[in-house]
C-alpha positions as CSV (number, residue, x, y, z in Angstrom):
1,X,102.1,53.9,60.0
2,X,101.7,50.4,58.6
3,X,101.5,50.1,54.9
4,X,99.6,46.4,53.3
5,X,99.3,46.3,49.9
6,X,96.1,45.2,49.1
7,X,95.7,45.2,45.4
8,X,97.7,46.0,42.7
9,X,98.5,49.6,43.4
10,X,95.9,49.6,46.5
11,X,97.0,50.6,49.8
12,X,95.5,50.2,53.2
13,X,97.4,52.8,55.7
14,X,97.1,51.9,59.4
15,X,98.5,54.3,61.9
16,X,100.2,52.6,64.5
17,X,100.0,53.9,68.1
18,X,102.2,52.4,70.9
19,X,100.9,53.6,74.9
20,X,102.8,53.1,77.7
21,X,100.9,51.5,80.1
22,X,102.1,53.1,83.4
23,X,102.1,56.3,82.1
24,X,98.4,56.2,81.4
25,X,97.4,54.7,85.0
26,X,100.0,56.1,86.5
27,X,99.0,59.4,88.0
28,X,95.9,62.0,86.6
29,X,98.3,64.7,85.6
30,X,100.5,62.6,83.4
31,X,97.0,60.6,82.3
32,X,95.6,64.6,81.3
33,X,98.7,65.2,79.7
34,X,98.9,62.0,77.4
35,X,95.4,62.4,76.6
36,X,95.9,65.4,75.2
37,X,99.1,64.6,73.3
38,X,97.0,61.9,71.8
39,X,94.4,64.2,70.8
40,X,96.7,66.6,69.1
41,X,98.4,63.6,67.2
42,X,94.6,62.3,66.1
43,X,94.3,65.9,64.5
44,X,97.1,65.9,63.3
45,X,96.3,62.7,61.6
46,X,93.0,63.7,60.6
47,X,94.2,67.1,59.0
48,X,97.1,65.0,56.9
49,X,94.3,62.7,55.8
50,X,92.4,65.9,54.4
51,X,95.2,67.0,52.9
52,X,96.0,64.0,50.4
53,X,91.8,63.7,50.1
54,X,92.2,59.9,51.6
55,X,89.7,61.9,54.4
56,X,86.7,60.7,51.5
57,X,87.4,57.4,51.0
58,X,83.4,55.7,49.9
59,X,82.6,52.9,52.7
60,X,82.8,50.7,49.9
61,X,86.5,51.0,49.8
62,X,87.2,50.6,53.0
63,X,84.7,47.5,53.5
64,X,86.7,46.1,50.3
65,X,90.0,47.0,51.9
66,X,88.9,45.3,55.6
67,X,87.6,41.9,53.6
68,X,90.9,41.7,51.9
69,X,93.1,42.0,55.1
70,X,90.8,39.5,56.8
71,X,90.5,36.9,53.9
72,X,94.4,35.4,54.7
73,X,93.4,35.5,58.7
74,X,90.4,33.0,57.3
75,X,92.5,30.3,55.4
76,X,95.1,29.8,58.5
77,X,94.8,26.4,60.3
78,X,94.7,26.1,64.2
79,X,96.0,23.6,65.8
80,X,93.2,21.5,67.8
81,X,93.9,21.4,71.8
């Protein structure tokens, strides 16, 4: 999970997945397989989310939470090829 502080006391929680690539395109058996190791871990995600209430978080928040974590991406200067 990655943690950003948005806020005073205001977190945004990201959950972090990492795939290995030719595991997924590697053969239809292990592709089934991963597939459905990912889907247990989303539930698994989902239910923890119900669990500390963060599964009814108002749009509002999370559209407040997204505009904060983009507003630093704004102000940063690219070079010019």
């Amino acid at each position: 999970m990655k943690v950003d502080v948005i806020k005073g006391s205001q977190f945004l929680v990201t959950p972090q997945l990492t795939l290995n690539r030719p595991v997924v395109t590697h053969g239809r058996k292990n592709r089934k397989q991963l597939l459905r190791e990912l889907a247990t871990a989303v539930d698994e995600l989902r239910q923890d989310a119900r669990e500390k209430g963060i599964d009814k978080v108002p749009m509002r928040e999370i559209n407040a939470a997204v505009a904060a974590a983009r507003r630093p991406q704004k102000t940063i200067k690219r070079p010019i090829k």
